[in-house]
N, C-alpha and C positions, 0 to 999 in steps of 0.2 A: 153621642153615637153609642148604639151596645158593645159590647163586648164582641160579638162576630158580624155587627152590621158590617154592610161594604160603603167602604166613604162614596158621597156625591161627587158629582164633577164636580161641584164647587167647593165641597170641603179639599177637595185633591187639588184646585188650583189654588186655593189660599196655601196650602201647605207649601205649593211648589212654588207660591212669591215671596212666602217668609223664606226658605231655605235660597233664591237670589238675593234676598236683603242680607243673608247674613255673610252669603261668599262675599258679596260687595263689599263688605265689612273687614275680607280679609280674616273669618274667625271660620276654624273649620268646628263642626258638630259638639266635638269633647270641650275644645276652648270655651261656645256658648253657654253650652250646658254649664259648664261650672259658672259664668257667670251670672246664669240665671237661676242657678240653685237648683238644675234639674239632672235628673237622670239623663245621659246622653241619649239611652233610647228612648226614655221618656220624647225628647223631641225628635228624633228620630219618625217615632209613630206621630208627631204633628207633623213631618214637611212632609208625610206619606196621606197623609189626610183626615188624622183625627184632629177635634175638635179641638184647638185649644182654650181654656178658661179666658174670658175677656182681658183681666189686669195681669193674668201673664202674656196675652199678645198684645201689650202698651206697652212690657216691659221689654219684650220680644224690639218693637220697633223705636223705643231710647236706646237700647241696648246697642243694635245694628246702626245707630246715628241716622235715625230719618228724621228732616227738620218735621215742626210739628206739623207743618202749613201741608205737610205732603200728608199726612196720616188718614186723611178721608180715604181715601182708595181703600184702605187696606180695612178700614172698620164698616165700610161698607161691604165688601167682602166678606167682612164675617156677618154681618147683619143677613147679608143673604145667604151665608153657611148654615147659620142655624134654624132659618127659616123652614117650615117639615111643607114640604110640597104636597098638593091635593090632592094627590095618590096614597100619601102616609095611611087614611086612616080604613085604607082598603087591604091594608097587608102585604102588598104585593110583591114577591122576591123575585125579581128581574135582572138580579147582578147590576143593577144600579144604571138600565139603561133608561128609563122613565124619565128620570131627573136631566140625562143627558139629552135627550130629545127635544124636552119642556124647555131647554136654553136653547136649544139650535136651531135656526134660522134657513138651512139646508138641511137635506136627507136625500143620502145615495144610496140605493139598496140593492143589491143583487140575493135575488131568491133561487135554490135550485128544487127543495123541496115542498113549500111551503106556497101560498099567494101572503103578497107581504100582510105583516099586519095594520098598516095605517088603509090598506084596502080589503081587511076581513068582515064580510056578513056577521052577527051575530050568531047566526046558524052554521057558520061554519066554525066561528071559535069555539062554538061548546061538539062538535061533531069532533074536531084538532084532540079536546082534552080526552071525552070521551074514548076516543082509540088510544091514549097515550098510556104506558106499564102500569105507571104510579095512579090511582085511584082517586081522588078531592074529593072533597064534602059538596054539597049544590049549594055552601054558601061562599067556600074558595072559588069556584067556578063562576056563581055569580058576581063576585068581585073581579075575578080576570076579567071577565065582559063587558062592565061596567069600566073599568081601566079602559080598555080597549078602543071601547066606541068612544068616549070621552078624548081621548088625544086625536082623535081621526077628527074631530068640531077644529082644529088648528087648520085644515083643509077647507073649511070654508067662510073662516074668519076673513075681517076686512084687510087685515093683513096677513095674507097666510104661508102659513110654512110650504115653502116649496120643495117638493117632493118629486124625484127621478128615479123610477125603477128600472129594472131590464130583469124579468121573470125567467125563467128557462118552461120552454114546453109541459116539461116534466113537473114543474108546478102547479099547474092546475091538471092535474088527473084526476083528484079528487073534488075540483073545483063543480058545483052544481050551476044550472041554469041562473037563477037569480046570483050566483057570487061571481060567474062568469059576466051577467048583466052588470052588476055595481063596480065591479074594473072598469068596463068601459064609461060608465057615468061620470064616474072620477077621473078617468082619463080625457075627459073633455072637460073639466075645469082647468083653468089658464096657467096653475102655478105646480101643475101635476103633467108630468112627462110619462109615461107608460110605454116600454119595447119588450115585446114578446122575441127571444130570442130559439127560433126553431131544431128540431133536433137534425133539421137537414143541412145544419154549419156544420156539422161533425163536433168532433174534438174541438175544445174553447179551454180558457188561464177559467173557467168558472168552477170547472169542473174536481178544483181541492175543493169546495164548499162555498156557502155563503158570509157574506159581508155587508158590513154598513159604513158608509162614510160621512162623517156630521162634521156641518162647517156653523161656525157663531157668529154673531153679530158684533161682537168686541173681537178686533182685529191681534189682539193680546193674547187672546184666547186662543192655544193652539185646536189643530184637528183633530181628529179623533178620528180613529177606524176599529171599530168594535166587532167581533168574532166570538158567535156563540161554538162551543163544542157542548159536549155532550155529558161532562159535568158541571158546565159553567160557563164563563164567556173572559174574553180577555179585552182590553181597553189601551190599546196604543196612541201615543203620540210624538213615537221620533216620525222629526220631518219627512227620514227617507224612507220610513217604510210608510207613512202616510201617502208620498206620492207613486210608492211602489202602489199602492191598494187603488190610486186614483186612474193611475196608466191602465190598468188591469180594465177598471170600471169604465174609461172611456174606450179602451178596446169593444170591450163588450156589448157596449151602446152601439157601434158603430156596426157587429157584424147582425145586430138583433135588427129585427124587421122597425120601421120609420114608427112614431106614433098615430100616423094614419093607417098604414097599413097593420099594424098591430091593434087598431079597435076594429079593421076589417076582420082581421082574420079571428078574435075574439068572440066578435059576434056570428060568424061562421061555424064556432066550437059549440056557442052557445044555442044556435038551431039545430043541432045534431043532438042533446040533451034532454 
């Protein structure tokens, strides 16, 4: 990992199962360090999700007392830590939410500005860049887009990610006839939930901003509620505020119009366009 890369989900939970190996162990941070010959922060910035060197995470898991019989987990773990996901060689800096996606097996999104991105046009991701302060080359742009469409093929794989939105109104204002159309296309595959939530609820818990909530297929694997701001994004996983983020999100679904009535009403916006 570089020097200001943002760790993966998976370099962040390998770091956050060595730092339970080691409390198990009864050793706090300084005690291990010295036993393992390291700078305390040195692993410090490993339970935090940088990579550790292979034979010091063997020495990591003698060290904490894991019989051997158990060590697969944890080297499989790192097998796919350092594995560079197929977005690596597109450049992409997305505060590391790519990687978290590509593992997650659900997706909750709630959009207030935007139409989400697993349902963006190409024509509308480079219209999104195009308006935005900061300027890209047409070959960063070409690589967002390429990104882009590439994760949305998880939507119609044999096993697909299933995917639950709840839009706000005010999301597609900028939305065109054909982006308006490709919502509702995807909104009629089986593992894709789609609620247009109208400006006629009033006041809604949506209205601090947007959110995503990512559930995984390893029950081990905590949640995740991811929150972009405006110079970054943030990556939570205490339980309580995960299920704070979940209440929120099934409020939301609840006051947003059905998924029937929300490709009605879709395609009603998109014959006025």
């Amino acid at each position: 990992m570089g020097k200001n890369a943002e760790p993966t989900f998976r370099q962040r939970k390998l770091g956050e199962a060595l730092r339970v190996l080691r409390e198990r162990a009864g050793l706090t941070q300084q005690e291990a360090a010295a036993r393992l010959r390291y700078d305390h922060r040195k692993l410090s910035r490993i339970e935090n999700g940088q990579r550790p060197e292979y034979h010091g995470l063997r020495a990591m898991l003698d060290e904490y007392g894991l019989p051997v019989p158990e060590w697969k987990r944890y080297l499989d773990m790192y097998e796919r830590a350092i594995e560079k996901g197929w977005w690596h060689p597109y450049g992409v800096d997305d505060h590391g939410y790519t990687s978290l996606e590509h593992d997650a097996c659900v997706v909750r999104d709630f959009q207030l500005a935007h139409v989400p991105g697993l349902l963006q046009t190409e024509a509308y991701v480079r219209a999104a860049f195009a308006g935005a302060r900061v300027q890209r080359s047409r070959q960063w742009v070409d690589n967002q887009v390429l990104v882009r469409m590439r994760r949305q093929e998880r939507l119609l794989a044999a096993d697909p990610l299933r995917l639950q939105v709840v839009i706000a109104e005010s999301a597609l204002a900028q939305a065109d006839r054909a982006q308006l159309r490709h919502i509702v296309e995807r909104g009629r595959l089986d593992a894709v939930d789609v609620r247009v939530l109208p400006r006629s609820v009033g006041f809604h818990d949506g209205q601090s901003g947007p959110f995503t909530l990512l559930d995984f297929p390893d029950r081990r694997d905590s949640q995740v509620l991811y929150v972009e701001h405006a110079t970054g994004a943030i990556h939570i996983e205490d339980p309580e505020k995960v299920r704070a983020g979940k209440l929120v999100f099934n409020h939301l679904s609840k006051r947003a119009l059905s998924p029937d009535e929300s490709v009605t009403w879709i395609e009603g916006l998109a014959a006025e366009r």
